[in-house]
C-alpha positions as CSV (number, residue, x, y, z in Angstrom):
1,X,21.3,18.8,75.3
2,X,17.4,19.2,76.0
3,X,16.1,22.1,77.7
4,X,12.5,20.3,78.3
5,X,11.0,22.9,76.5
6,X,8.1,21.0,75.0
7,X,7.1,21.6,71.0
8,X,3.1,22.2,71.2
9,X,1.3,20.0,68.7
10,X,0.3,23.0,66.4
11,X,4.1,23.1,64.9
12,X,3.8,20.1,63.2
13,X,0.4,20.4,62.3
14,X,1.7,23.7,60.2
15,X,4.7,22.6,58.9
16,X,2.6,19.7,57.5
17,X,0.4,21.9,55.4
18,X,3.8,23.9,54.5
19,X,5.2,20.8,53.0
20,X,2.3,18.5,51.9
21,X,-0.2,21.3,50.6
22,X,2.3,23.9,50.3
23,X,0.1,26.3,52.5
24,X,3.0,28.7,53.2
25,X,6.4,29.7,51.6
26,X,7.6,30.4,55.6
27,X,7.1,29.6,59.2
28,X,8.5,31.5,62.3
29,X,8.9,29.7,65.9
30,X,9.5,30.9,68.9
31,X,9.7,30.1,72.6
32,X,6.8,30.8,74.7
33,X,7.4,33.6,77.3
34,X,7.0,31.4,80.3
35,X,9.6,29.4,78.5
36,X,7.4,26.0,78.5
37,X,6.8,25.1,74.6
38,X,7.9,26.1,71.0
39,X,4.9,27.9,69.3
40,X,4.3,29.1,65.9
41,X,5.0,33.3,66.0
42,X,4.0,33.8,62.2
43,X,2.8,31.6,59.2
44,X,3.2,33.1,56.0
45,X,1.3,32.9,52.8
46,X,2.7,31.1,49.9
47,X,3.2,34.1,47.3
48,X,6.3,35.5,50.4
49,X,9.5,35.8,49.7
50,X,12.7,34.9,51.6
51,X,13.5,38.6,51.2
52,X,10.3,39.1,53.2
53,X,11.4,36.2,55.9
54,X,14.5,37.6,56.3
55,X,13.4,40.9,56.8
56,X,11.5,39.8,59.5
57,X,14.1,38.2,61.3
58,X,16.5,40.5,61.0
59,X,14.0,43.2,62.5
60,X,13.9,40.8,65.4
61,X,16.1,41.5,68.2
62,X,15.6,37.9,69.8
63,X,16.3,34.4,69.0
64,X,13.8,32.5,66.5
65,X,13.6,29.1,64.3
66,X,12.3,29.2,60.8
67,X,11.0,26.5,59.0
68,X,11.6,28.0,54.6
69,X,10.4,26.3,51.9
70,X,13.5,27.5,49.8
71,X,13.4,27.8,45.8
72,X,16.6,27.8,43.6
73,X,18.0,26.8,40.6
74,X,19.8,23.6,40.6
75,X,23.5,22.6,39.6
76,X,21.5,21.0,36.2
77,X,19.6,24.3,35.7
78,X,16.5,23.1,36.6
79,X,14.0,24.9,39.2
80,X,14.5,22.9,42.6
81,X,12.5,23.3,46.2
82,X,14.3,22.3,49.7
83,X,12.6,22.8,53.3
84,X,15.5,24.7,55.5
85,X,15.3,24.6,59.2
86,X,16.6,28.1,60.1
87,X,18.1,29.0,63.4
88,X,18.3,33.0,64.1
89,X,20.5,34.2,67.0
90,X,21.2,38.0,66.6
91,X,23.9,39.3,68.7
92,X,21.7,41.5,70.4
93,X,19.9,38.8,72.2
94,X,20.8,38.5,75.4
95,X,22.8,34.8,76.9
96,X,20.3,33.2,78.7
97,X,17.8,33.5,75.9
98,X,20.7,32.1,73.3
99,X,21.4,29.4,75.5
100,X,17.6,28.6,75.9
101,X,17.0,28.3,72.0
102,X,20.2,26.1,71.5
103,X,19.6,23.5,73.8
104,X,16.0,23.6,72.2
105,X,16.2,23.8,68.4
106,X,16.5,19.7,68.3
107,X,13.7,19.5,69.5
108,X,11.9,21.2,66.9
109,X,14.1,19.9,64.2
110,X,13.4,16.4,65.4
111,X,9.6,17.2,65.5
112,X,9.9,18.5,61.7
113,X,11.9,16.2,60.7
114,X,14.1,18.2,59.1
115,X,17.8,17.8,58.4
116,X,19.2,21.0,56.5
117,X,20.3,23.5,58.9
118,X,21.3,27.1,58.2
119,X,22.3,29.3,60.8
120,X,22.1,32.7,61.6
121,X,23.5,35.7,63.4
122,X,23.4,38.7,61.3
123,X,21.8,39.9,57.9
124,X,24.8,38.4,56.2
125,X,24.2,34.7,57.6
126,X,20.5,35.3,56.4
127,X,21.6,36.0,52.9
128,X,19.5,34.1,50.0
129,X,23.2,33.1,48.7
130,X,24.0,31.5,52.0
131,X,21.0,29.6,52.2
132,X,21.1,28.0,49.5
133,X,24.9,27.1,49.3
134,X,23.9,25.6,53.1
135,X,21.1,23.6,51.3
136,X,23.1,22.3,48.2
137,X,25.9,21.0,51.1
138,X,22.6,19.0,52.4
139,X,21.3,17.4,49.4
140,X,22.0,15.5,46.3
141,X,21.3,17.6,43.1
């Protein structure tokens, strides 16, 4: 389902120098408040944490997307790096605006071409543990 909210241009464009020049360790999305495009809320720098993009999130009472450049160990030991596509929907947020971010989130995934989901709707679903269990599900190690 589309909700013909439109993804501005400048998305991409930062999610680009997240994953090619490795800019930024996070980047928070949301929907514009006339409801027309997907915009970037928050780029931030590389030497953030997930602890710190989770924090944020979870001090966020509305819906938001996430874009994570995630770091873990994998099954072999060895360090490993995965780009997440996170979806937060906290209970607090109100239908309309829930309904409004579903129908919109492929939109933005398509845009970023990202596959790994991991989705969200209270500190616990945000949990470092979590998202990389959800990652491992989505890749080869």
């Amino acid at each position: 389902m589309n909700s013909g909210i439109k993804v501005n241009t400048n998305c991409a464009h930062e999610f680009e120098k997240m994953k090619m020049q490795k800019s930024y360790r996070y980047i928070i999305f949301k929907i514009s408040d006339d409801l027309k495009e997907i915009e970037v809320e928050e780029c931030a720098p590389r030497d953030a944490t997930y602890e710190d993009m989770r924090s944020t999130l979870v001090d966020q009472t509305e819906c938001r997307y996430a874009a994570c450049d995630l770091e873990f160990e994998g099954a072999s030991g060895q360090a490993r790096s995965k780009l997440a596509f996170i979806t937060w929907t906290p209970g607090s947020a109100k239908s309309k605006p829930k309904m409004v971010y579903a129908c919109s989130q492929a939109s933005l995934k398509k845009a970023l071409q990202l596959d790994i989901e991991v989705p969200a709707r209270d500190a616990e679903g945000l949990d470092i543990a979590n998202a990389i269990e959800r990652v491992r599900r989505g890749m080869r190690d």
